[in-house]
N, C-alpha and C positions, 0 to 999 in steps of 0.2 A: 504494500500500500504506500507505503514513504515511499521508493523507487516511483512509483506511476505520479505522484504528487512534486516529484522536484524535476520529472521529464515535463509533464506539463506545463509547471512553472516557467522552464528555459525554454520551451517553446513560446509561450507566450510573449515572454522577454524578447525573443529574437524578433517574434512580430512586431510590437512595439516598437525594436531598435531599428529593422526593417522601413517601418512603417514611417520613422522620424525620420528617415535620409530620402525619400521619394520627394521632389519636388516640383511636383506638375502646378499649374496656375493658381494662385496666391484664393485663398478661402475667402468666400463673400464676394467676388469680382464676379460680371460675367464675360469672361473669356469666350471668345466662341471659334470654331475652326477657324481655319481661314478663308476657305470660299465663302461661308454665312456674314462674318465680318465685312468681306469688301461689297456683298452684294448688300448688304445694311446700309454701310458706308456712301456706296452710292446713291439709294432708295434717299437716306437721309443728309446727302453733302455736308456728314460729317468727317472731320479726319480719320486717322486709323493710327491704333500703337501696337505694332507686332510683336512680341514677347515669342522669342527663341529661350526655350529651355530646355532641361532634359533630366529623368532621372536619376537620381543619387548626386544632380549637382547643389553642390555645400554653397556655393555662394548664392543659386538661387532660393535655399532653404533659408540662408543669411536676410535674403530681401525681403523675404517675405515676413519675417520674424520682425524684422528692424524697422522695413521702408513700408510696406504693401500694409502693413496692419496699422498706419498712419491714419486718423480717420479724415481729418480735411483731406491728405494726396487721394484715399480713394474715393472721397465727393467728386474730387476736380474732375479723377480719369474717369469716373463713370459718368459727368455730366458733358466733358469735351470730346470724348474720344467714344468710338467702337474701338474693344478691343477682341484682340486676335492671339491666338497663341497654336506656335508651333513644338513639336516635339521634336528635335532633332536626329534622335533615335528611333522613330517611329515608322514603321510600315504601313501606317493608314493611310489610305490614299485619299487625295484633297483635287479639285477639278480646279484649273486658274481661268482667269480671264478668258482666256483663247479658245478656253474648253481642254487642252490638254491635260491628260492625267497621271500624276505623280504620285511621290508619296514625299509625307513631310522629311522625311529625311533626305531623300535626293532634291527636294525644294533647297531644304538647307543648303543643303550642297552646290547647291548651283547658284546660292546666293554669298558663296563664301562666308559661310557662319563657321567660325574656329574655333569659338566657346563661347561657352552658355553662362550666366545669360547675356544674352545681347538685344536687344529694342532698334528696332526701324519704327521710324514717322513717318507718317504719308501726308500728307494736306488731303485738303476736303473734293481735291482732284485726283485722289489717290495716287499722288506722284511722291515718290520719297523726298527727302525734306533733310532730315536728319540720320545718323546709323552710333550708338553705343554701344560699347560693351562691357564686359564687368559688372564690380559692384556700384551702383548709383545710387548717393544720399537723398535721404527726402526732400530734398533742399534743391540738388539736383534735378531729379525726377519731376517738382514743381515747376522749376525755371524751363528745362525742355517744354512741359504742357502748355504753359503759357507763350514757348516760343513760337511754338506749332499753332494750339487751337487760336490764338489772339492775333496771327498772320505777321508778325513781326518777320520770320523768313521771308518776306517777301521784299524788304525794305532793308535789310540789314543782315551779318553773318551772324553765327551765335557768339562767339567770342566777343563781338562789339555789343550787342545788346545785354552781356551778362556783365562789362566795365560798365556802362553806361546805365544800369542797373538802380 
């Protein structure tokens, strides 16, 4: 009986431990594929924030713990942005614009994503805008949203409008 009660136990733990390293899209947002995003996006000429991530990455787990559970950043992103998120590692297949069909990981791929996570901006013409990568502070991640959904990219680089600040 102990035997069967301390197998169970590490089982469980491993789940849990398991379970804390997975880091698909940040809890409370709604992330959506990315065919449903841009066809949003366009429905609604709002912009787009593409979130590349992928399981077991530690900095996306970082973000999400630190930045993503901010609750003003996620007013901002859920009232400026359609957001989108990719699995880098994933075999699910996503249909793009042209109608061609991939899967998010050879998207990734063809989009030069080298680690996760990384965020592409689209404007509200769904044209890329901006490309990050790494970890980005709340702070950060505000000032992008504002670059983006407020149209400042249009008028200025991000490095000027974040002096001029």
């Amino acid at each position: 009986m102990h035997w069967f009660s301390s197998r169970k136990f590490l089982l469980l733990l491993m789940i849990v431990t398991f379970k804390s390293t997975l880091a698909a899209p940040p809890d409370g947002y709604n992330f959506l594929p990315l065919s449903d995003a841009m066809q949003q996006a366009a429905s609604a000429k709002k912009p787009v924030l593409l979130y590349f991530g992928r399981y077991g990455c530690s900095t996306c787990l970082k973000m999400h713990n630190e930045v993503f559970s901010d609750a003003a950043l996620h007013k901002k992103l859920a009232q400026n942005f359609v957001l989108a998120y990719v699995d880098t590692e994933s075999g699910n297949r996503i249909r793009l614009d042209n109608g061609e069909r991939t899967t998010e990981m050879q998207f990734a791929a063809r989009n030069k994503i080298l680690g996760t996570p990384t965020f592409i901006y689209f404007s509200d013409e769904q044209q890329p805008v901006m490309r990050r990568a790494g970890f980005q502070s709340i702070q950060q991640m505000s000032d992008y949203s504002d670059f983006v959904s407020l149209g400042h990219f249009k008028t200025t680089d991000l490095k000027r409008y974040l002096a001029e600040k």
